[in-house]
N, C-alpha and C positions, 0 to 999 in steps of 0.2 A: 126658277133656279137655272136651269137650261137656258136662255135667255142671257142669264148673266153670266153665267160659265162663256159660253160662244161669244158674248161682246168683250170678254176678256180676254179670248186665247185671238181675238179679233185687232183687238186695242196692242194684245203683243206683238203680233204680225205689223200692224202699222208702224209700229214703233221701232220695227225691224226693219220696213223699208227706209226709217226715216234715216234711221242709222247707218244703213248703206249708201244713202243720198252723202251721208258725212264723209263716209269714208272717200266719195268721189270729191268732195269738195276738198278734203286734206291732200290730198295726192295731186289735184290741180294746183293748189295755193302752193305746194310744194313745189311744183314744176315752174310754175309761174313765177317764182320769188327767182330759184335758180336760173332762169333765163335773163334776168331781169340784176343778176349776181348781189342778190340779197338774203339773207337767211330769215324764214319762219321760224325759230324754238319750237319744239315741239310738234309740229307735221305728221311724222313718223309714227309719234307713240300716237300720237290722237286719231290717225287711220288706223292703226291696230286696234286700241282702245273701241273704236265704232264699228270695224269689224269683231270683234270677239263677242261685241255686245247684238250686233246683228246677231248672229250665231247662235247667242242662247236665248235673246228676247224670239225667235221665229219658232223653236221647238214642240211650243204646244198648240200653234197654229198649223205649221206644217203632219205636225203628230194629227192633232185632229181631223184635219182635209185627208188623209192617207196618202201623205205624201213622202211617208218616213219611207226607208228600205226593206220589205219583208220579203222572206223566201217562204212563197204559199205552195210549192212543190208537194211537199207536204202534206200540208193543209189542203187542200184540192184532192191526194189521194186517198184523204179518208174518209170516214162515213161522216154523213153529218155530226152525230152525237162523238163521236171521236175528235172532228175537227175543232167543237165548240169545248172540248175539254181541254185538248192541247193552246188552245187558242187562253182559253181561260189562263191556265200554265205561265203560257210564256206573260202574258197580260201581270200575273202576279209576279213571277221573277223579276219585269220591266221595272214594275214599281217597288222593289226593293232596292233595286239598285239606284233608280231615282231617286228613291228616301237617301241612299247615304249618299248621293250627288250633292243633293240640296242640302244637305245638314253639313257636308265639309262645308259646301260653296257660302254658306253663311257661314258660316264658322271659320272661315279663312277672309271674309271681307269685317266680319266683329275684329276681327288679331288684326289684320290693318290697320283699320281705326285705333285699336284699343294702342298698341303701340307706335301710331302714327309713323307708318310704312310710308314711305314716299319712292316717285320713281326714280330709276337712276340715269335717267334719260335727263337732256339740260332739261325737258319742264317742269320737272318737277311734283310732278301730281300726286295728290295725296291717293296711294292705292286703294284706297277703299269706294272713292268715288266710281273708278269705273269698272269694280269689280259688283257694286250693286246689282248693276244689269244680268251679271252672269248668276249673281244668286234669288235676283228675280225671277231672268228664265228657269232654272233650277227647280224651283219652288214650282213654278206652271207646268212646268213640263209632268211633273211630279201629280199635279191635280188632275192635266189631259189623263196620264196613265189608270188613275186610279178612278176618273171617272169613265174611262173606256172599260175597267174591269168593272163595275158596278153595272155599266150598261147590258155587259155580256152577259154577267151571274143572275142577271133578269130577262135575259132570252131575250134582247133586242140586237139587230146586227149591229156590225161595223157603222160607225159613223164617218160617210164620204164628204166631197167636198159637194156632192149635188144635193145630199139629205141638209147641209147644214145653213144651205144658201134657199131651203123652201121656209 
C-alpha cells in the first residue's frame, strides 16, 4: 500500500510538472501568435486552466515530500509527547478541512458537468473538464493528509522527501 500511495502522490507531482510545461507552452503560443499578429482562442484560459491544475495536482506530492509551509516554533518547543499530540491536532484539523475541500471541489465539477457550465472566455470549454484536475488534487491531497495522520497515530515520524525516495 505504501508503494502505491507514494507512486500516486508521485504520478500527481508529474503531472504537475507536465501542467506547468503547459502553461509555458500557452503563454509562448500566445506571445508568438501576437508577434506574428495573429490570434490563438483560448491562450489565456488554457495557461490558467494548466496553472490551477498545476496547483492542486502538486499538493499531495509536495504535502508529502514536506514541502508544504509549517510553523514548527511550536512544535520544537515541546516535549516530545506534546509535540506528537499537537502535531496529531493539527494533522486531524488538516484533514477535515481537506474532506470539505474535496467534497465541494467534486461537487462543483459534478454541477459543471450536470448543467453544462462552459467558459466565458471565446474557447469555450466545458468547465468541468479542467476543473477535474482541481478535484483530483483535492481528493489526493485529502489521502496525503489522512495518511500522514494514520502514520503519526502509529508512532512513525514525519515522512520527508529523503524517507520517501529510500
Amino acid at each position: 500500500m505504501r508503494r502505491f500511495l507514494d507512486g500516486l502522490y508521485g504520478a500527481a507531482g508529474l503531472l504537475a510538472g507536465l501542467c506547468t510545461i503547459g502553461v509555458l507552452v500557452s503563454v509562448l503560443a500566445a506571445i508568438i501568435a501576437r508577434q506574428l499578429s495573429f490570434n490563438i482562442p483560448g491562450t489565456d484560459a488554457y495557461a490558467g486552466y494548466f496553472m490551477a491544475a498545476a496547483g492542486f495536482l502538486a499538493l499531495s506530492s509536495t504535502f508529502k515530500h514536506g514541502e508544504h509551509i509549517r510553523v514548527t516554533l511550536l512544535l520544537n518547543s515541546l516535549a516530545p509527547a506534546g509535540s506528537r499530540r499537537l502535531d496529531i491536532f493539527a494533522l486531524a484539523v488538516g484533514a477535515l478541512l481537506a474532506c470539505a475541500f474535496a467534497f465541494f471541489s467534486v461537487k462543483l465539477t459534478y454541477d459543471s458537468w450536470l448543467f453544462n457550465d462552459i467558459s466565458t472566455s471565446n474557447d469555450a470549454t466545458p468547465l468541468w473538464i479542467p476543473q477535474i484536475s482541481m478535484a483530483v488534487g483535492t481528493i489526493l491531497f485529502l489521502v496525503a493528509i489522512v495518511d500522514e495522520l494514520i502514520r503519526r497515530l502509529r508512532g512513525q515520524s514525519a515522512a520527508t522527501s529523503q524517507q520517501t525516495h529510500e
